[in-house]
N, CA, C and O atoms as a GROMACS GRO file, in nm:
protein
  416
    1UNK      N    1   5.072  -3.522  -2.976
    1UNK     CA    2   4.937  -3.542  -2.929
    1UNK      C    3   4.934  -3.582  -2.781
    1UNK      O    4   4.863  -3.520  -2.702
    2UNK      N    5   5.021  -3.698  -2.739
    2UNK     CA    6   5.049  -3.693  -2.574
    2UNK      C    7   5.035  -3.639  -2.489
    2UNK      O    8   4.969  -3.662  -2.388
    3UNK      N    9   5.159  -3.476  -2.548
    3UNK     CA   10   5.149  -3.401  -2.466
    3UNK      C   11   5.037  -3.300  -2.443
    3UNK      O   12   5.009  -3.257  -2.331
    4UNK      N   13   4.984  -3.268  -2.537
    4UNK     CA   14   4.848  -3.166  -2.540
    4UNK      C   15   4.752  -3.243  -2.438
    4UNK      O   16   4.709  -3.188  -2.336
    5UNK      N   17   4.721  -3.384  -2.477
    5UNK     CA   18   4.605  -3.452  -2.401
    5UNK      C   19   4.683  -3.468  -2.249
    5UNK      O   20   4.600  -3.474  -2.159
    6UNK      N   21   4.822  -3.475  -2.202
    6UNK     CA   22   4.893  -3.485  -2.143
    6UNK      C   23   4.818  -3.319  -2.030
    6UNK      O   24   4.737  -3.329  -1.938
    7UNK      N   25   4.869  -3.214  -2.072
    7UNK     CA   26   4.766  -3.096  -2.035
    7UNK      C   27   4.672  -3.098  -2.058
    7UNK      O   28   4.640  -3.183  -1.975
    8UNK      N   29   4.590  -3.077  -2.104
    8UNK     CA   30   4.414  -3.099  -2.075
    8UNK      C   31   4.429  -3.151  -1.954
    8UNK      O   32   4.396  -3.084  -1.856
    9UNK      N   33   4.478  -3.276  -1.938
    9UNK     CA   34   4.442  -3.378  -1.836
    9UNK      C   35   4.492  -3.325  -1.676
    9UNK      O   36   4.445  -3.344  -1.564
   10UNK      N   37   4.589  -3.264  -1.719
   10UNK     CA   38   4.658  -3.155  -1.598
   10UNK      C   39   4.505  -3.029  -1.540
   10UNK      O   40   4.455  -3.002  -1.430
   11UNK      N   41   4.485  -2.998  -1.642
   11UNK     CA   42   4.378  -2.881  -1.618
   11UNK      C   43   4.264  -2.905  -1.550
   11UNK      O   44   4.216  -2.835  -1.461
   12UNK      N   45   4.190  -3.083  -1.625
   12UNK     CA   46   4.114  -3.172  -1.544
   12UNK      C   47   4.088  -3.147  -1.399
   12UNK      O   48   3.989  -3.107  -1.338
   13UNK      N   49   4.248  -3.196  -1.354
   13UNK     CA   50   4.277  -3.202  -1.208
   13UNK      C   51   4.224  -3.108  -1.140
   13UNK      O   52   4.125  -3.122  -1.068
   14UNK      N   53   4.303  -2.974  -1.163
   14UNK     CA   54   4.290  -2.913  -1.116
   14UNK      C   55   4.110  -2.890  -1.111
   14UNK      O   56   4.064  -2.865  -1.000
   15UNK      N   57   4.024  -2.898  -1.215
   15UNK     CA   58   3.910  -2.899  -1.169
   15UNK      C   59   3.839  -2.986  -1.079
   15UNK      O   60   3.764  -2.957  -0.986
   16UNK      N   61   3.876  -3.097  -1.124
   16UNK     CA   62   3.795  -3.225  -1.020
   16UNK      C   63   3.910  -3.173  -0.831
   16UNK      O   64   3.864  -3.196  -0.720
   17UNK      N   65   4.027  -3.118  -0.853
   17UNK     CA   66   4.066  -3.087  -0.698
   17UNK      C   67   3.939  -2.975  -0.611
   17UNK      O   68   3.897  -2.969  -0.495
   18UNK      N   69   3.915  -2.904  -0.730
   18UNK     CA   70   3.831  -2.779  -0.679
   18UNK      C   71   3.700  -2.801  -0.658
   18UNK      O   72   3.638  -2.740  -0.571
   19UNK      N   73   3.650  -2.883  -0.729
   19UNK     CA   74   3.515  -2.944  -0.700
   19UNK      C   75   3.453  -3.044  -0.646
   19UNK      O   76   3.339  -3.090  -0.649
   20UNK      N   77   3.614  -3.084  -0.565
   20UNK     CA   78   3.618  -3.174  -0.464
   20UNK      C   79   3.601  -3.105  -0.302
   20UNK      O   80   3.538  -3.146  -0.204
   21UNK      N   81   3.683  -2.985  -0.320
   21UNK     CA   82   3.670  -2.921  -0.247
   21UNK      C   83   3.504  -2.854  -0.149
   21UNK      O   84   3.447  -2.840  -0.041
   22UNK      N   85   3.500  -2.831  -0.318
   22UNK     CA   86   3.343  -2.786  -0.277
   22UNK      C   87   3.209  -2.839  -0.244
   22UNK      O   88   3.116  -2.773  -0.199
   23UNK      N   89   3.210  -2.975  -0.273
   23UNK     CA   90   3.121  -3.104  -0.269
   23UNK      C   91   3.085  -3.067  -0.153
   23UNK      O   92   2.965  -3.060  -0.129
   24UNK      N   93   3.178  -3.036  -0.053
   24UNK     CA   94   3.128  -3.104   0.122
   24UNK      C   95   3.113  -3.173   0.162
   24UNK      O   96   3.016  -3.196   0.234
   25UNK      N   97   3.244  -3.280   0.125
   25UNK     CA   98   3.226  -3.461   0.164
   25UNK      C   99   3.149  -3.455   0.103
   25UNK      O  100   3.048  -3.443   0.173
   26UNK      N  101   3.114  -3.455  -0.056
   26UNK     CA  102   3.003  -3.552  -0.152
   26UNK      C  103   2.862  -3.509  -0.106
   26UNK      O  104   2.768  -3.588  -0.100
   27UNK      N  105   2.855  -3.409  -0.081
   27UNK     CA  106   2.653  -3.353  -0.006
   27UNK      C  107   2.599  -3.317  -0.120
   27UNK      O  108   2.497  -3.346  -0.182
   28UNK      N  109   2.713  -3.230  -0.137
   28UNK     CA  110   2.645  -3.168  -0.280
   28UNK      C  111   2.674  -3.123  -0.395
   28UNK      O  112   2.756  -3.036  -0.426
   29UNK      N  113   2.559  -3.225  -0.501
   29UNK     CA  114   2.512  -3.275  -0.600
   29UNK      C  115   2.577  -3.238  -0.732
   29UNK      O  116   2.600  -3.328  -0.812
   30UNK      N  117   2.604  -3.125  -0.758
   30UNK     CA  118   2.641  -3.021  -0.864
   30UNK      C  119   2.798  -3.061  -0.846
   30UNK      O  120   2.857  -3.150  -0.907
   31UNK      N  121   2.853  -2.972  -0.745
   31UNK     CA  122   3.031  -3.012  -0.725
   31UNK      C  123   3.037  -3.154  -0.721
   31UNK      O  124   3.096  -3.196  -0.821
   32UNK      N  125   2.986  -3.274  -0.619
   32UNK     CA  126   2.983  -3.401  -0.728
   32UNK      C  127   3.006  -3.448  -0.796
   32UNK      O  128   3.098  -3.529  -0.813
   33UNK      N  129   2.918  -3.406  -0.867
   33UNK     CA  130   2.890  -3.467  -1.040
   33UNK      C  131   3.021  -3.406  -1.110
   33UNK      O  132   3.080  -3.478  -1.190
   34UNK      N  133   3.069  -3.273  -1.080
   34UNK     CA  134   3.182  -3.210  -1.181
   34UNK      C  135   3.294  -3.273  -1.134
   34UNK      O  136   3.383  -3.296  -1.216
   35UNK      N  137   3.311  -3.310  -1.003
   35UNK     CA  138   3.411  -3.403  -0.969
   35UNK      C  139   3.438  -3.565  -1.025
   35UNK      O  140   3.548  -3.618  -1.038
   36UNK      N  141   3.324  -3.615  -1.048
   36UNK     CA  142   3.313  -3.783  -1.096
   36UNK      C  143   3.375  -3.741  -1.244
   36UNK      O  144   3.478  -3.806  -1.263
   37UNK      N  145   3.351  -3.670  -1.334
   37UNK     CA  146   3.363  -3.602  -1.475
   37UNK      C  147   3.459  -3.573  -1.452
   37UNK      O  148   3.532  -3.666  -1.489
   38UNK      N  149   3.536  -3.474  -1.397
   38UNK     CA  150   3.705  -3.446  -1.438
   38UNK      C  151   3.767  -3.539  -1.419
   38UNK      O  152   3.854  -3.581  -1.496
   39UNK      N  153   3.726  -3.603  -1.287
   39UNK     CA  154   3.843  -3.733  -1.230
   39UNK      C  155   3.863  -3.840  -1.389
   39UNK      O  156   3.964  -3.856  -1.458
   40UNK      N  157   3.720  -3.900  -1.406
   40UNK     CA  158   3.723  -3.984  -1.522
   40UNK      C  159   3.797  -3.929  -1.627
   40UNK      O  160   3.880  -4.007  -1.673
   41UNK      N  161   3.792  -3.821  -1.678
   41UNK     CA  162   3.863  -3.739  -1.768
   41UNK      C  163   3.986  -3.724  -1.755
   41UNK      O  164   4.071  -3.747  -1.842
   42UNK      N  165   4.001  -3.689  -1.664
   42UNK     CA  166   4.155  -3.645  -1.642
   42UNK      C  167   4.248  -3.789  -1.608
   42UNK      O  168   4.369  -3.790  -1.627
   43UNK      N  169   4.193  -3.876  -1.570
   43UNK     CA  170   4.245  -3.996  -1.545
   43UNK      C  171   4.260  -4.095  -1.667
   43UNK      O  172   4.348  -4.180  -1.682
   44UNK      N  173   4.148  -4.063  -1.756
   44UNK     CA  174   4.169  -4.156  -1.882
   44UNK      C  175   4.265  -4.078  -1.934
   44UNK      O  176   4.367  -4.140  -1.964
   45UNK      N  177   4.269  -3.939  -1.961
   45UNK     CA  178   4.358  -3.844  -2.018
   45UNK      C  179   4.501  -3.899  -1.988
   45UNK      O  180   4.571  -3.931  -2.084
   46UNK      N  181   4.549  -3.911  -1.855
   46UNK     CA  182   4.694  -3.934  -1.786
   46UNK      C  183   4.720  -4.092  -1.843
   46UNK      O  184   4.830  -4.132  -1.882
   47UNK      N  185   4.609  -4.163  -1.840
   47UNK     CA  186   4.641  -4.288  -1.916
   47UNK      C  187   4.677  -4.264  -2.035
   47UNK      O  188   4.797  -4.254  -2.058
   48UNK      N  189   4.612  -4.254  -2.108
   48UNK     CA  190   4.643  -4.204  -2.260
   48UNK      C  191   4.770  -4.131  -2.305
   48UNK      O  192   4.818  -4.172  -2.411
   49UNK      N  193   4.812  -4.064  -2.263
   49UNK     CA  194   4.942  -3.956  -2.254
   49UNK      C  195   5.049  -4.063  -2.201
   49UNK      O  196   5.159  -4.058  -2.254
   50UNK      N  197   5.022  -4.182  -2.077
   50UNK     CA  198   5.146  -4.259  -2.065
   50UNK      C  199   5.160  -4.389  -2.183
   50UNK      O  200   5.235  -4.485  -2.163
   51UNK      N  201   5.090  -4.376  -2.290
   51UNK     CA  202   5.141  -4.431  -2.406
   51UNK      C  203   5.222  -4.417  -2.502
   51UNK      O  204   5.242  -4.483  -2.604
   52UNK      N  205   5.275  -4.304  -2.450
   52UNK     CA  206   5.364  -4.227  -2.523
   52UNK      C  207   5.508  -4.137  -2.455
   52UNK      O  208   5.614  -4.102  -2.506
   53UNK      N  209   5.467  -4.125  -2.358
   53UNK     CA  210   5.540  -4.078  -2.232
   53UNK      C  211   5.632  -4.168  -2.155
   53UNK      O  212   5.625  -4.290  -2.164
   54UNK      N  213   5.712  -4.108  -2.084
   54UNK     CA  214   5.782  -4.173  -1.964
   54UNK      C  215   5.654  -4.160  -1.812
   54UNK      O  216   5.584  -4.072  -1.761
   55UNK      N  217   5.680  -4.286  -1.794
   55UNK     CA  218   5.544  -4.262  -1.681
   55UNK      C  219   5.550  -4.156  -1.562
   55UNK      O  220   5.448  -4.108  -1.511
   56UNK      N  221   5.723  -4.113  -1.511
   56UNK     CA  222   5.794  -4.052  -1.432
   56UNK      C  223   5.732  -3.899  -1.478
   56UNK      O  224   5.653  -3.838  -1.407
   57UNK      N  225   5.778  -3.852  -1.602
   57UNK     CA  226   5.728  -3.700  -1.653
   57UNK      C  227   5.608  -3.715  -1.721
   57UNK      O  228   5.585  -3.616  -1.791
   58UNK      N  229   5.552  -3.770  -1.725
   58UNK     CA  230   5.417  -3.804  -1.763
   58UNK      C  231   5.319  -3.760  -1.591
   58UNK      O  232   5.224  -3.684  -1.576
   59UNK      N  233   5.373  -3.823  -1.516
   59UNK     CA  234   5.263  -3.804  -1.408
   59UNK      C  235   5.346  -3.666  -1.311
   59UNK      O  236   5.297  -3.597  -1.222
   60UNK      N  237   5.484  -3.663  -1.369
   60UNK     CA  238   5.527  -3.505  -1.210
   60UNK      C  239   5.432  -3.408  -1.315
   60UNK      O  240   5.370  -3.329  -1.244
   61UNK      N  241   5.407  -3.393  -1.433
   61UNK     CA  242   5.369  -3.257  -1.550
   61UNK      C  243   5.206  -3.244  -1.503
   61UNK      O  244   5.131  -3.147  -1.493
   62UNK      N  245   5.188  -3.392  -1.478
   62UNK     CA  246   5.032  -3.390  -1.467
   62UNK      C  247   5.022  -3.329  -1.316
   62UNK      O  248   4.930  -3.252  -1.291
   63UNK      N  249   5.113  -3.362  -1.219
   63UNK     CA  250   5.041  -3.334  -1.108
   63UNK      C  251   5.074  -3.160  -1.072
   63UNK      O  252   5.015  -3.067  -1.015
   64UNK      N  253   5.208  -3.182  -1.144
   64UNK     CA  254   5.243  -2.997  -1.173
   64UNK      C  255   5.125  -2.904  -1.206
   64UNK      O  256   5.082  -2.824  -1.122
   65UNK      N  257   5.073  -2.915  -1.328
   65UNK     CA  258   4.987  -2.865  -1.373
   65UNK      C  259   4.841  -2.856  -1.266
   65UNK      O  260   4.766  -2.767  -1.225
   66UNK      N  261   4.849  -2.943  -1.258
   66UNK     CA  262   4.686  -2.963  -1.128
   66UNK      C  263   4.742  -2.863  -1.012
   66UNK      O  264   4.696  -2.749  -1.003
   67UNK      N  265   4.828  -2.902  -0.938
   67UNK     CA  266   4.844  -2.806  -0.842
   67UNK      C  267   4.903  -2.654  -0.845
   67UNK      O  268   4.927  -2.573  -0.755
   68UNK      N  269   4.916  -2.648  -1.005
   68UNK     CA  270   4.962  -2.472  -0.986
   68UNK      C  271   4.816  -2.409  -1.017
   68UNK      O  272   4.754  -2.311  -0.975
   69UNK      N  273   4.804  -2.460  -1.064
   69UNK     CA  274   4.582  -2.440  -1.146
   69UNK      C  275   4.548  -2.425  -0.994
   69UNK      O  276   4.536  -2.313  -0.944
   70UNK      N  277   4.534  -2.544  -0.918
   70UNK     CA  278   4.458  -2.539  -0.777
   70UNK      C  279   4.490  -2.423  -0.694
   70UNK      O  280   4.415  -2.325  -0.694
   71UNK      N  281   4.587  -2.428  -0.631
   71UNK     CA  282   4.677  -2.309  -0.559
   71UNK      C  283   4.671  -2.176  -0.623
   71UNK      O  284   4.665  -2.081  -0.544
   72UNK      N  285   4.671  -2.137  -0.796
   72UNK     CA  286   4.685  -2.018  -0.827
   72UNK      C  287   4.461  -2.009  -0.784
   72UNK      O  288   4.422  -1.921  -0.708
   73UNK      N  289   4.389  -2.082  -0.828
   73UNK     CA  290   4.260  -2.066  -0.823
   73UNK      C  291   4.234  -1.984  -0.732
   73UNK      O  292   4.201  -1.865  -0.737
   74UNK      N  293   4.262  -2.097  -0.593
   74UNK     CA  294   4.213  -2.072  -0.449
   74UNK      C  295   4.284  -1.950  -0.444
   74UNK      O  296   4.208  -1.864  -0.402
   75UNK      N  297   4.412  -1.897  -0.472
   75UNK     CA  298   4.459  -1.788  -0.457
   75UNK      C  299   4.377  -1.639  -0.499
   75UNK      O  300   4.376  -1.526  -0.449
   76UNK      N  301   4.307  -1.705  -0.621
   76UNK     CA  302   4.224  -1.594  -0.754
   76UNK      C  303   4.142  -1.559  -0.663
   76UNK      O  304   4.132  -1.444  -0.621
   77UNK      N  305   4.065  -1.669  -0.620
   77UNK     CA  306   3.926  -1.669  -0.538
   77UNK      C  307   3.912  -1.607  -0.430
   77UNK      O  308   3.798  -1.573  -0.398
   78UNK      N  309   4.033  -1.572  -0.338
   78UNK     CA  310   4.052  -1.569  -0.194
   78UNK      C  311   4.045  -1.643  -0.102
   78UNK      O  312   4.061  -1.605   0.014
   79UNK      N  313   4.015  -1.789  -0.143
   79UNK     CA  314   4.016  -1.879  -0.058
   79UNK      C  315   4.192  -1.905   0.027
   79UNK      O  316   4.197  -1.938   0.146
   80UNK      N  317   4.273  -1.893  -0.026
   80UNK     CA  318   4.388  -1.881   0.039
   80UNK      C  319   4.453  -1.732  -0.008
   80UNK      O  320   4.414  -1.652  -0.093
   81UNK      N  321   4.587  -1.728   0.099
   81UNK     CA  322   4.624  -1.571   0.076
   81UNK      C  323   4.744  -1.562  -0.006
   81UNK      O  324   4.854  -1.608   0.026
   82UNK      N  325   4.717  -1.504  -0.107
   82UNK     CA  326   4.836  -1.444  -0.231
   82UNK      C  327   4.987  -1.399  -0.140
   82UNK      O  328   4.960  -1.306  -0.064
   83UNK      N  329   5.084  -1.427  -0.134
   83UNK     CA  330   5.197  -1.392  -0.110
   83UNK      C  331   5.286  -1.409  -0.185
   83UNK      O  332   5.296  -1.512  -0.252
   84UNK      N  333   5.388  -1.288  -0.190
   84UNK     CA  334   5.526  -1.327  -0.285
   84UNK      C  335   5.575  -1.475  -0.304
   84UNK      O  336   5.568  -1.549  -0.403
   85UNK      N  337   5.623  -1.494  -0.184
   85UNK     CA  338   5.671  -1.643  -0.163
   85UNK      C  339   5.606  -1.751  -0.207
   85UNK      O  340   5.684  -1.844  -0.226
   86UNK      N  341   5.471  -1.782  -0.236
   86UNK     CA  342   5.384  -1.822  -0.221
   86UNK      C  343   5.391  -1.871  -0.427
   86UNK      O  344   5.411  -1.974  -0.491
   87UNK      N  345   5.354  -1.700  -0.466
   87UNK     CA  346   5.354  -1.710  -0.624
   87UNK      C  347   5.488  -1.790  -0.672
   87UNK      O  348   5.493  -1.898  -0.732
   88UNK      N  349   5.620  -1.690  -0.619
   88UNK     CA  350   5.728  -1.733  -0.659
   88UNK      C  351   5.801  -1.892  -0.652
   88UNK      O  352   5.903  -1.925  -0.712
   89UNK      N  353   5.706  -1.991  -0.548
   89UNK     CA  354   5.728  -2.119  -0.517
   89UNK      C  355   5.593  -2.184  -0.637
   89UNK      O  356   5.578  -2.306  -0.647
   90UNK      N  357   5.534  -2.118  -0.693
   90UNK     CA  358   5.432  -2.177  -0.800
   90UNK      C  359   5.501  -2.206  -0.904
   90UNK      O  360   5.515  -2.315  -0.959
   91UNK      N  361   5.569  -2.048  -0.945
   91UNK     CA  362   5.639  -2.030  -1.101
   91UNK      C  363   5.735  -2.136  -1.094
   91UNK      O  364   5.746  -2.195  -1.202
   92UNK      N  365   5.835  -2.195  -0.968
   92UNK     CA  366   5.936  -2.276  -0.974
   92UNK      C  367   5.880  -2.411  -0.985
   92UNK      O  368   5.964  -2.500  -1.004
   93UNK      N  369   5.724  -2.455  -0.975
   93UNK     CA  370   5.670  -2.538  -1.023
   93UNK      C  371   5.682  -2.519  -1.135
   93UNK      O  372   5.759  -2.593  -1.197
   94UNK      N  373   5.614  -2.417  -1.202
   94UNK     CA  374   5.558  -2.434  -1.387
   94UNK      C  375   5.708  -2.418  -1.411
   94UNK      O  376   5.717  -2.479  -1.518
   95UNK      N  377   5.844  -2.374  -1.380
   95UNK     CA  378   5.970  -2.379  -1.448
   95UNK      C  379   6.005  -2.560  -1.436
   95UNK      O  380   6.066  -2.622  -1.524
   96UNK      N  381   5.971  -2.600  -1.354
   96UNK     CA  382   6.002  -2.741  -1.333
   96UNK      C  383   5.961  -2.829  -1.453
   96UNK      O  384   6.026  -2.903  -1.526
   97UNK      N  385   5.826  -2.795  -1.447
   97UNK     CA  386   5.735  -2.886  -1.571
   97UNK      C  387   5.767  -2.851  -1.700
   97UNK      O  388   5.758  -2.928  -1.796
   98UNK      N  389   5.816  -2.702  -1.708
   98UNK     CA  390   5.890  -2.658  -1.876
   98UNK      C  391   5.991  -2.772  -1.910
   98UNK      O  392   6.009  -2.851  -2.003
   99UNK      N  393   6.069  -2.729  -1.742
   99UNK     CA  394   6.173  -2.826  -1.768
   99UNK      C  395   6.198  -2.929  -1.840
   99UNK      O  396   6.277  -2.935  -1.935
  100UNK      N  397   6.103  -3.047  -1.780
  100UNK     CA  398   6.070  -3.152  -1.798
  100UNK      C  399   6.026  -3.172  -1.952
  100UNK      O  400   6.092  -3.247  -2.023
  101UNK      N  401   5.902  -3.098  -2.009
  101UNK     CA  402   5.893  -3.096  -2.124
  101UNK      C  403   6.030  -3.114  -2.221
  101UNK      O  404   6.050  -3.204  -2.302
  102UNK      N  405   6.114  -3.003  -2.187
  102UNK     CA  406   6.205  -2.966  -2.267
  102UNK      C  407   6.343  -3.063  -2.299
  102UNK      O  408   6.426  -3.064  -2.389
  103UNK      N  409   6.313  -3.168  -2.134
  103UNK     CA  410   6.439  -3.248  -2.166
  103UNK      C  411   6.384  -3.365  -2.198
  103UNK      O  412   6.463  -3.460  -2.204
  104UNK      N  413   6.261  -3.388  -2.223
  104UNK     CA  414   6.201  -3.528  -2.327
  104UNK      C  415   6.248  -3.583  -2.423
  104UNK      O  416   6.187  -3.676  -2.476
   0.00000   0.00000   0.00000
């Protein structure tokens, strides 16, 4: 159960990163509000998951997860530019966080 709420809470991130983004320094209202909501979420989530977890792979999985979500997004979106190097330094994230899972 940890680990599931453990991801969710990863996925969180990555939303409250993106709708942090988009706020515009906090102007506006909508990105905001979805930002106050993931953060709380995703933060009680990462709490919750270190009750069970090592706090060390408990928080690299969480922040793994947020930033391959963020980076692949902005990538989806066109907000940043897709490159080989770019993908192939993502996947060696998500191989990292398998990792980690796997040697729990």
């Amino acid at each position: 159960m940890y680990w599931i709420v453990l991801v969710i809470s990863g996925v969180l991130e990555a939303v409250w990163a993106t709708a942090l983004g988009r706020s515009e320094g906090f102007t506006r209202l909508a990105p905001t509000a979805v930002f106050a909501v993931a953060l709380t979420a995703s933060m009680a989530g990462l709490a919750y998951a270190m009750r069970g977890l090592p706090i060390g792979t408990a928080y690299a999985v969480w922040v793994g997860i947020g930033a391959v979500l963020t980076a692949g997004h902005a990538m989806w979106s066109g907000e940043e530019p897709v490159t080989v190097l770019r993908v192939l330094l993502l996947l060696g994230i998500v191989g990292c966080v398998i990792g980690l899972k796997l040697t729990h």
